[in-house]
C-alpha positions as CSV (number, residue, x, y, z in Angstrom):
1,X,-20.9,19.8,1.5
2,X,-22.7,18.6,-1.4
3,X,-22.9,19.8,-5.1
4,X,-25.0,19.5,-8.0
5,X,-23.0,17.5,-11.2
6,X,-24.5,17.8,-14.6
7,X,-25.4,15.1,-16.4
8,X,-23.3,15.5,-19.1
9,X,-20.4,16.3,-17.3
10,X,-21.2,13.5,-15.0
11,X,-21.7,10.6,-17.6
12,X,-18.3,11.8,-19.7
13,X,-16.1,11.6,-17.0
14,X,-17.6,8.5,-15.6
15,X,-16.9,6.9,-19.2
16,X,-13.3,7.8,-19.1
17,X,-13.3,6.1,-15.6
18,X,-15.0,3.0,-16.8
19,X,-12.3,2.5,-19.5
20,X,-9.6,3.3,-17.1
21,X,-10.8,1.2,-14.6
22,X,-10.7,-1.8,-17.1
23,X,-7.5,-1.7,-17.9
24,X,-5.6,-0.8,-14.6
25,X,-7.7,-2.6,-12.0
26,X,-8.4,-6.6,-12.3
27,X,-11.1,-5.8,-9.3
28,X,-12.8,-3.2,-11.7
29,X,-12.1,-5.7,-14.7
30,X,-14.2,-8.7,-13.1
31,X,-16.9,-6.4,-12.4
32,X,-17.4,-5.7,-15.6
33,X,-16.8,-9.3,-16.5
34,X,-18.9,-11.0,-14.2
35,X,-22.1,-8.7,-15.4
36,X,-23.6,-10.9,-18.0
37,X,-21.9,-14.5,-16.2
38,X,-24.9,-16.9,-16.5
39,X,-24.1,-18.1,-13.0
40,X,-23.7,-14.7,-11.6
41,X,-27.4,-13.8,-12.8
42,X,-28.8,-17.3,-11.0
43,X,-27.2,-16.0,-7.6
44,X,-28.7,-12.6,-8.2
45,X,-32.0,-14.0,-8.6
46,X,-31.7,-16.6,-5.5
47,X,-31.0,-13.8,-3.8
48,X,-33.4,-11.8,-5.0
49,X,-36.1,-14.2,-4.0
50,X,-34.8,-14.4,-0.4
51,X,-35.1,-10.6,0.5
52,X,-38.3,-10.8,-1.3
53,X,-39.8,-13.2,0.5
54,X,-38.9,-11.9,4.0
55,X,-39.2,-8.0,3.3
56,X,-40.3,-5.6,5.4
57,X,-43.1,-3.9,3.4
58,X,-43.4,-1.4,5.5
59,X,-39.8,0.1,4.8
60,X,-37.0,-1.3,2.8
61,X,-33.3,0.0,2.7
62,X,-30.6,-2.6,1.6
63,X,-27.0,-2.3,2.7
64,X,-25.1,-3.8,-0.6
65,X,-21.6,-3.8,-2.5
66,X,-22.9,-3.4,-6.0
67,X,-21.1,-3.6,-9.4
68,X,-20.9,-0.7,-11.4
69,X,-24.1,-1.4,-13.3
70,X,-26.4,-1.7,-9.7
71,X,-27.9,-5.0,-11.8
72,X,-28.8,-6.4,-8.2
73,X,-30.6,-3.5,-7.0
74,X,-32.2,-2.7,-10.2
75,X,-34.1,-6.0,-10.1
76,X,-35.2,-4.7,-6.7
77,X,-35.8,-0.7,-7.5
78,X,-39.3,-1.7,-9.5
79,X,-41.1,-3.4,-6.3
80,X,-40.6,0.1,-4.3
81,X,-43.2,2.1,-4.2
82,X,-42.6,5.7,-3.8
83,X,-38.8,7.5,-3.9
84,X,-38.1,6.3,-0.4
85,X,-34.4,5.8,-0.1
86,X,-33.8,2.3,-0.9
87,X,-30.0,1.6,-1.5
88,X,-27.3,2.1,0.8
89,X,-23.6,1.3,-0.7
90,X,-19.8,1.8,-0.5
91,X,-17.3,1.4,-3.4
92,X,-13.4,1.6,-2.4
93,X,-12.3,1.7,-5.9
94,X,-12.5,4.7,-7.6
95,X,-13.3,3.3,-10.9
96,X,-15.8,1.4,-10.2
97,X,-17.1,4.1,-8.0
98,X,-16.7,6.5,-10.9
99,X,-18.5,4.2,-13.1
100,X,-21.8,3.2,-10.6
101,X,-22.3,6.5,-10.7
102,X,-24.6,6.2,-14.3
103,X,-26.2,3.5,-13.6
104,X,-27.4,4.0,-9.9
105,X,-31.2,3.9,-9.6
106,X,-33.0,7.0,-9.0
107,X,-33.0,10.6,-10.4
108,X,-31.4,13.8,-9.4
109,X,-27.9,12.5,-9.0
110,X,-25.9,14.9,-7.1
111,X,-22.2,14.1,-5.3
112,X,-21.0,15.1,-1.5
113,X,-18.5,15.0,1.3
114,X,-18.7,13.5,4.4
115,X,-17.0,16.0,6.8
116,X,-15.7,13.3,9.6
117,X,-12.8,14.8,12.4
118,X,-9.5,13.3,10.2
119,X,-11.2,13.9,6.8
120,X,-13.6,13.7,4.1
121,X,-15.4,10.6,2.4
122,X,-17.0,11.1,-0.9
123,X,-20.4,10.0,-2.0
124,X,-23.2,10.0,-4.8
125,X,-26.8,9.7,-3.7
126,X,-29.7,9.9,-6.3
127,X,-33.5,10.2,-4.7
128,X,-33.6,6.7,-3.9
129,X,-29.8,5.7,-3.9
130,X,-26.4,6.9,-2.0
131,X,-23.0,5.3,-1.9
132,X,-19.7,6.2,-0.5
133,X,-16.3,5.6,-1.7
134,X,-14.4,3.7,1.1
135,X,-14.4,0.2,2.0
136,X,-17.1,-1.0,4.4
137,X,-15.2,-1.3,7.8
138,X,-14.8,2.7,7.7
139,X,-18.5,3.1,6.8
140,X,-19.2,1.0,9.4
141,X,-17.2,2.6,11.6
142,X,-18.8,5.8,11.0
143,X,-21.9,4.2,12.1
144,X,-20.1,3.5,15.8
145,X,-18.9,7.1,16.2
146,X,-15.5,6.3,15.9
147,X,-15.0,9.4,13.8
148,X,-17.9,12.2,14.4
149,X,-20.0,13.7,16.8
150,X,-23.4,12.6,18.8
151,X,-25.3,14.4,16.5
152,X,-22.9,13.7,13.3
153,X,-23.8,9.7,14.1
154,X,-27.5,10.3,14.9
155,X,-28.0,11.7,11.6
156,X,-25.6,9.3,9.9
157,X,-28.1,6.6,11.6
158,X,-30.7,8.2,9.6
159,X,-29.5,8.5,6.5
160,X,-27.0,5.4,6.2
161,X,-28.7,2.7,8.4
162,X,-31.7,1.4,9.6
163,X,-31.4,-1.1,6.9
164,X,-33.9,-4.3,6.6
165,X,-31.8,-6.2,4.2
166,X,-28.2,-6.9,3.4
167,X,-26.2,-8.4,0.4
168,X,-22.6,-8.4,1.1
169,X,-21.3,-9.4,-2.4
170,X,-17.5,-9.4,-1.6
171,X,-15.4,-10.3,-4.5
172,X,-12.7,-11.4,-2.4
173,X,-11.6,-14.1,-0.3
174,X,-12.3,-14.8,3.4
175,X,-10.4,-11.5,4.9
176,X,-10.1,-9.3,7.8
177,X,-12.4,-6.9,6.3
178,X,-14.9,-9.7,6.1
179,X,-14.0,-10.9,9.8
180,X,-14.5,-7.1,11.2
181,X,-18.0,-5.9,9.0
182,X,-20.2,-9.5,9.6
183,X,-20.4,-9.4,13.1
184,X,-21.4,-6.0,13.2
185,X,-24.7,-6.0,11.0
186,X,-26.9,-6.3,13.9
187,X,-26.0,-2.6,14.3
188,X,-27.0,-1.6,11.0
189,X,-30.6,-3.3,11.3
190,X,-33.5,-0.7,11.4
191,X,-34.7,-1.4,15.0
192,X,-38.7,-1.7,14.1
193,X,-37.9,-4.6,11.8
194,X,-38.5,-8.1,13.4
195,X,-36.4,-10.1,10.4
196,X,-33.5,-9.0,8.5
197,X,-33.0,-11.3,5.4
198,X,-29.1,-11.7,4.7
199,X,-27.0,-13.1,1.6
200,X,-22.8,-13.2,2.1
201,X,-20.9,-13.6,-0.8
202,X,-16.8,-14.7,-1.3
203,X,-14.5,-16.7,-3.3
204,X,-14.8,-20.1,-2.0
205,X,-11.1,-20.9,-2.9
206,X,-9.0,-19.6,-0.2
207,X,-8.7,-17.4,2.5
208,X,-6.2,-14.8,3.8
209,X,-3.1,-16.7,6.3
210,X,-4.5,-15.3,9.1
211,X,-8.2,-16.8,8.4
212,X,-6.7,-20.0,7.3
213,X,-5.0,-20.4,11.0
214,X,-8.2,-19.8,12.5
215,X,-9.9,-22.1,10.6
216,X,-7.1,-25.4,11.1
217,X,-7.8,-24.2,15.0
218,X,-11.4,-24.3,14.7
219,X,-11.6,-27.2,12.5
220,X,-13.9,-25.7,10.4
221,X,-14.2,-24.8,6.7
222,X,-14.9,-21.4,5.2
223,X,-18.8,-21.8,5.0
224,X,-18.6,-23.3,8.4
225,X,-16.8,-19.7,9.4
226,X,-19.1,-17.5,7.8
227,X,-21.7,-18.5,9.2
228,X,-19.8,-18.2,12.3
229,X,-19.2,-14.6,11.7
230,X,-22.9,-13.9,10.9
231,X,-24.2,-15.5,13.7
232,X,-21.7,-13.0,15.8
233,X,-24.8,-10.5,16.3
234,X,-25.2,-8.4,19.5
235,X,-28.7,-7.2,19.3
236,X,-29.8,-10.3,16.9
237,X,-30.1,-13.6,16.4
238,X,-29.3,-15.6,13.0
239,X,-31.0,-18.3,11.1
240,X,-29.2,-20.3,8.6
241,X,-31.4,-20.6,5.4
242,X,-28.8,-22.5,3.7
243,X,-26.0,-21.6,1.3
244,X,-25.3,-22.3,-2.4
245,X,-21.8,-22.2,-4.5
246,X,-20.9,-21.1,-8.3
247,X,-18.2,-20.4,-10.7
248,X,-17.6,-17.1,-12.1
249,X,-16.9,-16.0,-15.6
250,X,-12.9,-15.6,-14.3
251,X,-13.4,-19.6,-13.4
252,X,-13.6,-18.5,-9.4
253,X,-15.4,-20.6,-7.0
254,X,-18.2,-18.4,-5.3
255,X,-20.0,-19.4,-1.9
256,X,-23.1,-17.1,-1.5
257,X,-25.1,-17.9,2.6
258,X,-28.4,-17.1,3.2
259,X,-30.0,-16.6,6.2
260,X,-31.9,-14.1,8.2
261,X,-30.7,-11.5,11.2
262,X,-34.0,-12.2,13.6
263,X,-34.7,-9.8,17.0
264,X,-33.8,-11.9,20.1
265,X,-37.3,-10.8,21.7
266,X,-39.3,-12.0,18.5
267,X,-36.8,-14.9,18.5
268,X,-37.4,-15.9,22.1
């Protein structure tokens, strides 16, 4: 099911969200925030320069968690060529979903339903541009089946994944949701791309109970456990390329880790 939204219609009521959003919601508040944070723009651009130097030219979709102004993936959107479609995203809250909508790259901006067995998911996809509002385990999960048909995850495969980079900019701490999405990247790589470059992003501070039991077992620290998670990859192998930490404009410790999601055979 998808629809056509004016663009006036769609950029009034995507206002209204925006303001909404920034009062009721400290998640949608430190979005906005952490927009024009100094430090926030030098992680962006280290970023940046990692995807860019291990690209696929050929083809490039990145799988990301962007803010409501898409300031990461506009940097990328001007070293595309062509309207091929670049951005692949998920946003659970709805006012920060509401809000992306303006400012995701790409024309035509329509919106749309995933029809899954127990349900709908909506989206917004623009020529160049989708993202759904959910959290990432249930797109991921999407992308495993759990909740559509043979065909229904074929064409999800198409449209969804095959991705040949990743930033997963959580604004949260070390969670289950992190725990269950990492490992599972591999999946999401487009399988005619040799190297993946990766960046993970959480608050460096703390971790959920649950994490912070694993960790005292493990004896390692939360970088230590990321990587962990990353290097979890069925069908891939990871490379560290380092990490690097920040503060945020709320005065939040930030760990961003690099690194690159390689194919065992060219990794052999």
């Amino acid at each position: 099911m998808v629809s056509a939204i004016g663009t006036r219609a769609f950029s009034d009521g995507v206002g209204t969200a925006k303001v909404a959003g920034c009062r009721s919601t400290g998640y949608a508040m430190r979005q906005m925030t952490d927009e024009d944070c100094p430090a926030k723009q030098r992680c962006r651009t280290a970023v940046f320069d990692h995807i860019m130097k291990y690209r696929e030219r050929r083809w490039f979709r990145l799988l990301s968690l962007p803010s409501a102004n898409w300031s990461f993936e506009r940097m990328i959107h001007p070293t595309i060529e062509g309207n091929m479609p670049a951005f692949v995203a998920c946003e659970r809250d709805p006012s920060v979903f509401g809000a992306s909508a303006v400012m995701m790259p790409g024309m035509r901006r329509i919106s749309g339903q995933m029809e899954l067995r127990h349900g709908t998911i909506d989206f917004l996809r623009s020529e160049c541009a989708k993202i759904a509002m959910c959290d990432l385990s249930t797109l991921m999960g999407i992308g495993r089946g759990r909740h559509v048909s043979k065909w229904a995850k074929a064409n999800f495969r198409d449209l969804w994944q095959n991705v040949t980079a990743v930033w997963l900019d959580f604004t949260c701490q070390l969670c289950r949701e992190i725990e269950d999405c990492v490992p599972r990247l591999s999946s999401w790589c487009d399988m005619k791309t040799p190297t993946v470059p990766v960046a993970l992003t959480f608050m460096g501070a703390r971790e959920t109970p649950d994490i912070g039991n694993k960790l005292y077992l493990l004896g390692e620290d939360r970088i230590g456990y990321a990587k962990r998670l990353l290097a979890y990859q069925r069908h891939r192998t990871f490379i560290d390329d380092g990490h690097f930490e920040y503060v945020s404009s709320s005065g939040t410790p930030m760990v961003t880790v690099l690194g690159r999601l390689v194919s065992k055979e060219n990794h052999a």
